[in-house]
C-alpha atoms as a printed R data frame, in Angstrom:
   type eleno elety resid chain resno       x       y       z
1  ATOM     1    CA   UNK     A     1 142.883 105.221 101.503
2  ATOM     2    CA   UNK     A     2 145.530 104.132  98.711
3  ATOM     3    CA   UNK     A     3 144.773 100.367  98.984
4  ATOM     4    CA   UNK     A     4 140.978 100.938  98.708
5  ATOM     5    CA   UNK     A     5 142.045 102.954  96.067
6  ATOM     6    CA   UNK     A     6 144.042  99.878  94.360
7  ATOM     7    CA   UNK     A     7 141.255  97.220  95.600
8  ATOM     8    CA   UNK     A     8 139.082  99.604  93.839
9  ATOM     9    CA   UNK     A     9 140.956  99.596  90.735
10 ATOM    10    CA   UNK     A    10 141.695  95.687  90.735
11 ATOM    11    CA   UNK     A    11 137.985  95.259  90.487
12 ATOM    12    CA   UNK     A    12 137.509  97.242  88.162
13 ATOM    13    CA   UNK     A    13 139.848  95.703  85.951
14 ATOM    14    CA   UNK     A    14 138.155  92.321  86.703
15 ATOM    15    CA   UNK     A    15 134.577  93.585  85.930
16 ATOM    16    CA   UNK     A    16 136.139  95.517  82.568
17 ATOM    17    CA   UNK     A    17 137.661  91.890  81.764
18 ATOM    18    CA   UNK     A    18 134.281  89.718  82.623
19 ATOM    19    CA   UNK     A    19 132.485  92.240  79.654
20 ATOM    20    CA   UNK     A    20 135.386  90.454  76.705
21 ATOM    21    CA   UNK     A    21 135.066  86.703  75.410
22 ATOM    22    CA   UNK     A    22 137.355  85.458  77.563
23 ATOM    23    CA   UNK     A    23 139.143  82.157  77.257
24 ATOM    24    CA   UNK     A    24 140.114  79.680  78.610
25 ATOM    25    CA   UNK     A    25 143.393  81.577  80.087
26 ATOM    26    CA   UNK     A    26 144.575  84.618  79.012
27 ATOM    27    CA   UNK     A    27 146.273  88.203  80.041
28 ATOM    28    CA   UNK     A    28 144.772  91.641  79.648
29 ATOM    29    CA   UNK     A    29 146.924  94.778  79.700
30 ATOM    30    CA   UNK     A    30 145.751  98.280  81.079
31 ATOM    31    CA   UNK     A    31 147.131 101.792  81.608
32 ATOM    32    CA   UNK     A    32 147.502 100.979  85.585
33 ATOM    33    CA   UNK     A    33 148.981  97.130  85.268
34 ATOM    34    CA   UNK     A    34 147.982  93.712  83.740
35 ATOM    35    CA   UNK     A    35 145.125  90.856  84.669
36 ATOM    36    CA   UNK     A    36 146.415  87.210  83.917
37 ATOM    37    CA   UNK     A    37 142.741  84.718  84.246
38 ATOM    38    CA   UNK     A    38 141.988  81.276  83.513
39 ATOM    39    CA   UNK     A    39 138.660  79.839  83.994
40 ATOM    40    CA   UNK     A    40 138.194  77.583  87.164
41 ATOM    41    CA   UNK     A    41 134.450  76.091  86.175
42 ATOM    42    CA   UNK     A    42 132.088  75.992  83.161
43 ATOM    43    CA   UNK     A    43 128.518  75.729  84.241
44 ATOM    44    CA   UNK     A    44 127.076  77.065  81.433
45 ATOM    45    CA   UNK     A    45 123.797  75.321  79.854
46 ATOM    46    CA   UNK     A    46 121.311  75.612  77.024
47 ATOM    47    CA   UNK     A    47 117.921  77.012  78.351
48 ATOM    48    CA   UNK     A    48 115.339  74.974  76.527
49 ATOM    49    CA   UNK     A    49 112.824  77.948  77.006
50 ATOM    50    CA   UNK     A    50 113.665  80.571  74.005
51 ATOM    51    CA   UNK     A    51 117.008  78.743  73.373
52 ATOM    52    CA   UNK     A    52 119.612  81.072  75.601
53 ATOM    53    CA   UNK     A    53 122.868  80.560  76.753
54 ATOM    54    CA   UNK     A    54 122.893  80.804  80.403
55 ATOM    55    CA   UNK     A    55 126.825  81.371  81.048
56 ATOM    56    CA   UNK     A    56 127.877  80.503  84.633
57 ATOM    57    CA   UNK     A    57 131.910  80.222  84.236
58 ATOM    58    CA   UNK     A    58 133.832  80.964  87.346
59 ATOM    59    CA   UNK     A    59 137.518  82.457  87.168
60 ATOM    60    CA   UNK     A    60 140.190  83.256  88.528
61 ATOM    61    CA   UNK     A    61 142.123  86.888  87.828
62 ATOM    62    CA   UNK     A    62 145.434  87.794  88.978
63 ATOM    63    CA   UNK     A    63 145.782  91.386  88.951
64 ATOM    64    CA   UNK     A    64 148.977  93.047  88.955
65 ATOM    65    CA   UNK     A    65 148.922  96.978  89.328
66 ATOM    66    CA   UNK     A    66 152.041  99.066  88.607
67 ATOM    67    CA   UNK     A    67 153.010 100.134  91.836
68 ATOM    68    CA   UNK     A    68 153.779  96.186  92.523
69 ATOM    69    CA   UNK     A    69 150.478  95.046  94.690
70 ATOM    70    CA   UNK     A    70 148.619  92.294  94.007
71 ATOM    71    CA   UNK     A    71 145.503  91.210  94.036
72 ATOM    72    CA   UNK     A    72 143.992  88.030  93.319
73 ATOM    73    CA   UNK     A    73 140.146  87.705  92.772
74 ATOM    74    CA   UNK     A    74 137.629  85.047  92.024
75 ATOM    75    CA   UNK     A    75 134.863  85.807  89.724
């Protein structure tokens, strides 16, 4: 139940992170540990319809919670 609990929490982190203007690398600090990312792929391309950004960047988050786990996820 406590790793759910921590997988859980590690995604959220990740999803809080993907809602920021993230760079191309970068660390985020919470309450319950930090999230190091850098950005694997840029796919991101001009839609010539109603001139939109479609963003389709891929990265990579390293999330390290205080109680020492680790979890690394691909977003």
């Amino acid at each position: 139940m406590k790793i759910e609990k921590e997988r859980l929490t590690a995604e959220l982190m990740v999803s809080l992170a993907l809602k920021k203007d993230l760079k191309t690398s970068g660390q985020l600090n919470f309450d319950c540990g930090n999230l190091t990312y850098k950005l694997l792929t840029d796919l991101s391309a001009d839609s010539t319809s109603g001139g939109q950004t479609v963003s389709n960047k891929t990265y990579c988050f390293d999330v390290r919670l205080k109680d020492g786990r680790i979890y690394q996820i691909v977003k």
